[in-house]
C-alpha positions in Angstrom: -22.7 9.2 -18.0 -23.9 5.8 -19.4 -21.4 2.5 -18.4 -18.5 5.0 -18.0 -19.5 5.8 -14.3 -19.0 2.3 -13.9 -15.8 0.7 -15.4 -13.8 2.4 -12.7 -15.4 0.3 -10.4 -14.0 -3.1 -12.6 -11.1 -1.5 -14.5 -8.7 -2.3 -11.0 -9.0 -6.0 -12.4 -6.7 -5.3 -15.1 -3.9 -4.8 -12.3 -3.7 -8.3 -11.0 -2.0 -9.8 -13.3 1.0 -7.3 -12.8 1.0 -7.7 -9.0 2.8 -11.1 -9.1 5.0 -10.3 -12.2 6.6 -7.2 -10.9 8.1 -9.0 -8.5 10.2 -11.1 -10.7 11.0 -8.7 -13.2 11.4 -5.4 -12.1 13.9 -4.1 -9.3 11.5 -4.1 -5.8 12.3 -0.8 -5.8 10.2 -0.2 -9.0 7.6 -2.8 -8.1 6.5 -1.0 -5.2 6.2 2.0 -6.6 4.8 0.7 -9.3 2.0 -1.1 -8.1 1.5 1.3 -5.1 0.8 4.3 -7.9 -1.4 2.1 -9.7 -3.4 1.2 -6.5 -4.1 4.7 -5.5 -4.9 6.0 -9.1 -7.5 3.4 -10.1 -8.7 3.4 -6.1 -9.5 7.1 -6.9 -11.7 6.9 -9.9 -13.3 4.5 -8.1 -14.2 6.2 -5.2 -14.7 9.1 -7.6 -17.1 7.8 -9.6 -19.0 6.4 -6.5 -19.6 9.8 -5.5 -21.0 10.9 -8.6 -23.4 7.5 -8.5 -24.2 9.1 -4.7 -25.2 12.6 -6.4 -28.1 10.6 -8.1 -28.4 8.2 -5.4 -29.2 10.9 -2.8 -31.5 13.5 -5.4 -33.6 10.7 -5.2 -34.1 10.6 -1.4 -37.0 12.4 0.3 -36.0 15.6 2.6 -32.5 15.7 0.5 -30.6 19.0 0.6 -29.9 18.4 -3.6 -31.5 20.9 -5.5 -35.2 19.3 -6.6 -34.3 19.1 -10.6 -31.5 17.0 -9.9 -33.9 14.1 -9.4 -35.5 15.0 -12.9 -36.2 11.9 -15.2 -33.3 13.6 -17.6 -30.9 13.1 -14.5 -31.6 10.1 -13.6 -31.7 9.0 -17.6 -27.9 9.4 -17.2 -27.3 6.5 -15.0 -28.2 3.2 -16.2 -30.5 1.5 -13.3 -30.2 4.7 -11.6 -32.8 3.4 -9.0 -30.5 0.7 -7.7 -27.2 2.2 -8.7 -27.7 5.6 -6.7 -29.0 3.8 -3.6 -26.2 1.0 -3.3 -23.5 3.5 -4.4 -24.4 5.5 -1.2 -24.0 2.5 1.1 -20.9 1.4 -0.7 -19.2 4.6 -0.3 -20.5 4.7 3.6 -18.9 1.7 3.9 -15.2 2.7 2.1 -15.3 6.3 4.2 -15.9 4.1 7.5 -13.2 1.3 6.2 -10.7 3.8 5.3 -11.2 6.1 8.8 -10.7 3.3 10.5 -7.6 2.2 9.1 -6.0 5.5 9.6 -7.2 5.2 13.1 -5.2 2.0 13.9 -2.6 3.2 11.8 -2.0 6.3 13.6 -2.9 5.1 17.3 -0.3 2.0 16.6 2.4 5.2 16.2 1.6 6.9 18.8 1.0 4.2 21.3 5.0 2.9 20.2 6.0 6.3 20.0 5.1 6.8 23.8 5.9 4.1 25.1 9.5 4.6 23.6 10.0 8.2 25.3 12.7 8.3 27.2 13.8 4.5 26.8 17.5 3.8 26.0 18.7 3.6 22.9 21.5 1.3 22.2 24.9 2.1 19.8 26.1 -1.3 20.2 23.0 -2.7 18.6 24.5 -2.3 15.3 28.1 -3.4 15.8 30.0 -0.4 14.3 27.4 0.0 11.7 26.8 3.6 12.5 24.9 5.8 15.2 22.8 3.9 16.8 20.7 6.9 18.7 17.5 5.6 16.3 17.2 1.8 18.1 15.5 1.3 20.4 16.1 -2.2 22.3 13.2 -3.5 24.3 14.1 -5.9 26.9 11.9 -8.9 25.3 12.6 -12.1 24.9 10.1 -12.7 21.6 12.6 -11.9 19.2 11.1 -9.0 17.1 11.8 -6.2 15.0 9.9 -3.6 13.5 11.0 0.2 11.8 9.0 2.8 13.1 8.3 6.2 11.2 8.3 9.3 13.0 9.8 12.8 14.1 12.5 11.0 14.1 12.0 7.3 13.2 13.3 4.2 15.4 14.1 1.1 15.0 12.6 -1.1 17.3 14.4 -5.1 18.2 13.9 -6.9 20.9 16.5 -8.7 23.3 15.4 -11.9 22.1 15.9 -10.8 18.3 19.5 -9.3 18.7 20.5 -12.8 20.9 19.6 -15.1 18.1 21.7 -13.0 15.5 25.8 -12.5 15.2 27.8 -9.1 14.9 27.4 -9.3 11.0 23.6 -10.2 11.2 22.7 -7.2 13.3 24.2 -5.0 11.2 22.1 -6.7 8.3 19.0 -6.4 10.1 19.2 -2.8 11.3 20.4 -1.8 7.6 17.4 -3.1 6.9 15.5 -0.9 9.2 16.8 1.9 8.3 15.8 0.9 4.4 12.1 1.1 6.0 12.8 4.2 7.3 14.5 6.4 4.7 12.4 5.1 1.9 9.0 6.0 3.6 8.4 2.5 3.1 4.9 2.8 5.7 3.5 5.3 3.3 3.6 3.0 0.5 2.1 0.1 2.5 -1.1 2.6 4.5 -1.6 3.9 0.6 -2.2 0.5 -1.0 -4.3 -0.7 2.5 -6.7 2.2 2.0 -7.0 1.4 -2.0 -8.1 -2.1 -1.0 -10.5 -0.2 1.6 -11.6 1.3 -1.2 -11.9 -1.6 -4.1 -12.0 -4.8 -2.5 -10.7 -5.5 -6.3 -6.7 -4.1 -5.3 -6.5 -5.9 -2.3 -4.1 -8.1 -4.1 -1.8 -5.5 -4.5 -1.4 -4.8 -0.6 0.4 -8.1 -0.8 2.4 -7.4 -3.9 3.3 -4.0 -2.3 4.4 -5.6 1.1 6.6 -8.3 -0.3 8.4 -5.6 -2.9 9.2 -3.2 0.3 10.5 -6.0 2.4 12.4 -7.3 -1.4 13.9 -3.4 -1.4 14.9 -3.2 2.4 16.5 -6.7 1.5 18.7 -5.0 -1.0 19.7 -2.0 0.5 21.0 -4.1 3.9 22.8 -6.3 1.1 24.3 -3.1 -0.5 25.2 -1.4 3.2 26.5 -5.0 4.5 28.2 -5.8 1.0 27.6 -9.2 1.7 24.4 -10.7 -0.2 24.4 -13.9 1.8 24.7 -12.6 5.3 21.3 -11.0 4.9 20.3 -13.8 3.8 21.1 -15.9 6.7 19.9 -12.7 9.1 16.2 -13.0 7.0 16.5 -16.4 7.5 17.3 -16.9 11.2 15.3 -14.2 11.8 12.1 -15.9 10.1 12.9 -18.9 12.1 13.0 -17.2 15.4 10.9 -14.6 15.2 7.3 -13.9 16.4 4.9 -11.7 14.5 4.4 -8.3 15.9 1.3 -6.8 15.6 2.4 -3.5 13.3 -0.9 -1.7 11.3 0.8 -0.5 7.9 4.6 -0.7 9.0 7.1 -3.1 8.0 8.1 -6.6 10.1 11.6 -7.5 9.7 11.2 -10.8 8.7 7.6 -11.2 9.4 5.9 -10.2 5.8 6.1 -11.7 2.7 7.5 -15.6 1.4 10.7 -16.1 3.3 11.8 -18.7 1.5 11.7 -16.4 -1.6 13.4 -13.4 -0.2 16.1 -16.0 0.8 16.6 -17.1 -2.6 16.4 -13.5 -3.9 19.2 -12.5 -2.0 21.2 -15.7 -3.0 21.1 -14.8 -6.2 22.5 -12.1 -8.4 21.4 -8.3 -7.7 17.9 -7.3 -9.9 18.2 -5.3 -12.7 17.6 -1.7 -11.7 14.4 -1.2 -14.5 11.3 0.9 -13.7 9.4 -0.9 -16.4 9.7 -4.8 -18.0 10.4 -5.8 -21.9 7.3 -5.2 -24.0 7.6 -8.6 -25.6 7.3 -10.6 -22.1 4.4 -11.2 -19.7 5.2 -9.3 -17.2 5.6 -6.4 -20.1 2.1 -7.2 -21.4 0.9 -7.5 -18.1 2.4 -3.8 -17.1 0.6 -2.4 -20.3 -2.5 -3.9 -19.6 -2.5 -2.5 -16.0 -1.3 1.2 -17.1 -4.2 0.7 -20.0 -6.9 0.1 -17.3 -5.3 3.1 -15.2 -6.0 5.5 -18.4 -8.9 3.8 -18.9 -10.5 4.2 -15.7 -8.8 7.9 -15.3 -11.1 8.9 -18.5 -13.9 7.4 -18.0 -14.2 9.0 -14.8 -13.7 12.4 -16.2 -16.3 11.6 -19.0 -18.6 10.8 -16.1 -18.1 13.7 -13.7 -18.2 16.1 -17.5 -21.6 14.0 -18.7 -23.0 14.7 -15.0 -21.7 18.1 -14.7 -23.4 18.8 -17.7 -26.7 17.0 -17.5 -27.1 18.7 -13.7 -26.1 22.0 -15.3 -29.2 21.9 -18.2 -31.6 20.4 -15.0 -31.1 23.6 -12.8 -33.3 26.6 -13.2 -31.7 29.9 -14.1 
């Protein structure tokens, strides 16, 4: 396997520098899909190649349910420092299971707690103003002005009293357009997919951030679209940033309450972003884009050089 078992562990570092770019040059639509494809893809050679460090790593424990050759000098030859690489791999990838379980956890007891405590509560039509069926909100009688979108069989939309009191007719339409962006985009599968690639290579937890802000950037755009009127959801992101209190929401979406305000503000003030999955070669945020999807094909084959040169070596250790 040689150094190729571990450049998936460093090639996520070739992804920063497109994080912040993306976000000025591509349409947040693209960004976040973008980066979020990125993030699991390098975040899977990594943990990938971890395991096959814990194949050595474990051959070389006493009372270990590995096949005895495996722990042959010819195995072990394979993987540079094998002695310390094998044991630390198997405590690193203890540590990304137990990271990544327990972010699921919250994730899915955050749901279900909202989901419960939301059977059977009113839903509220007028929310929205005339901006369509409003059988998916769910209005909490709350004076922290809130608002969160809420995936699920089906999805709601949950605002608080105190958000929908500090907002106008044409505001509230803007902010449960937005919502509903969340919603129908699966924008919560995006952001728990780029929270367990962190989990998994503290290396992409810069992206989690880059991720957040493009979702909130796309939900922006689509309540602009709906709404028609750019600077209204403006002044909704806006009032509602000022008002608002942050909502504890594990891998879900905050009106308001992710990302720099003051830049989504001056997003939306501005003209509409080019609708391009991928920047101009000849400009940093180009470069930067080729230099993350070089370290994605570069990580991608150097782990399957790794699992092929173990597979192998393993293979020519066992007894017929």
């Amino acid at each position: 396997m040689g150094v190729f078992v571990f450049l998936p562990l460093v090639l996520p570092l070739t992804a920063l520098p497109i994080a912040r770019l993306a976000e000025h040059h591509l349409h947040p639509r693209s960004a976040a899909v973008l980066l979020t494809s990125v993030a699991v893809v390098l975040a899977a050679c990594s943990t990938f190649c971890l395991g096959l460090l814990v194949v050595v790593g474990t051959a070389q424990l006493p009372g270990n349910p590995l096949p005895d050759n495996w722990s042959d000098p010819d195995v072990r030859a394979a993987v540079p420092y094998d002695e310390v690489a094998g044991k630390a791999a198997i405590v690193a990838l203890a540590l990304v299971v137990v990271a990544c379980a327990l972010t699921v956890r919250r994730h899915l007891r955050f749901r279900f707690r909202a989901h419960r405590a939301l059977a059977g509560l009113r839903s509220d039509a007028g929310a929205g103003s005339g901006s369509g069926s409003g059988s998916e909100v769910a209005v909490l009688d709350d004076e922290r002005p809130y608002a969160y979108a809420l995936p699920g069989s089906p999805g709601r939309i949950v605002v608080s009293t105190g958000m929908l009191s500090c907002l106008d007719a044409a505001e509230r339409r803007a902010l449960l357009a937005h919502e509903r962006a969340h919603l129908a985009g699966r924008h919560h599968r995006l952001l728990l997919a780029v929270q367990l690639a962190g989990c998994a290579n503290p290396f992409l937890r810069p992206l989690r951030a880059a991720v957040t802000y493009s979702t909130e950037r796309w939900a922006d755009e689509e309540a602009a679209r709906v709404t028609g009127d750019r600077r209204i959801t403006a002044r909704a992101v806006g009032k509602a940033a000022l008002f608002s209190r942050r909502v504890a929401t594990p891998g879900l979406a905050a009106f308001a309450a992710a990302g720099p305000v003051p830049r989504r503000v001056a997003a939306l003030l501005g003209p509409v972003p080019p609708r391009r999955s991928w920047p101009p070669a000849l400009t940093r945020a180009g470069m930067a884009a080729c230099v993350a999807a070089a370290g994605t094909a570069a990580s991608t084959l150097s782990a399957l050089n790794a699992a092929l040169a173990l597979f192998v070596v393993l293979e020519a250790a066992t007894p017929l």
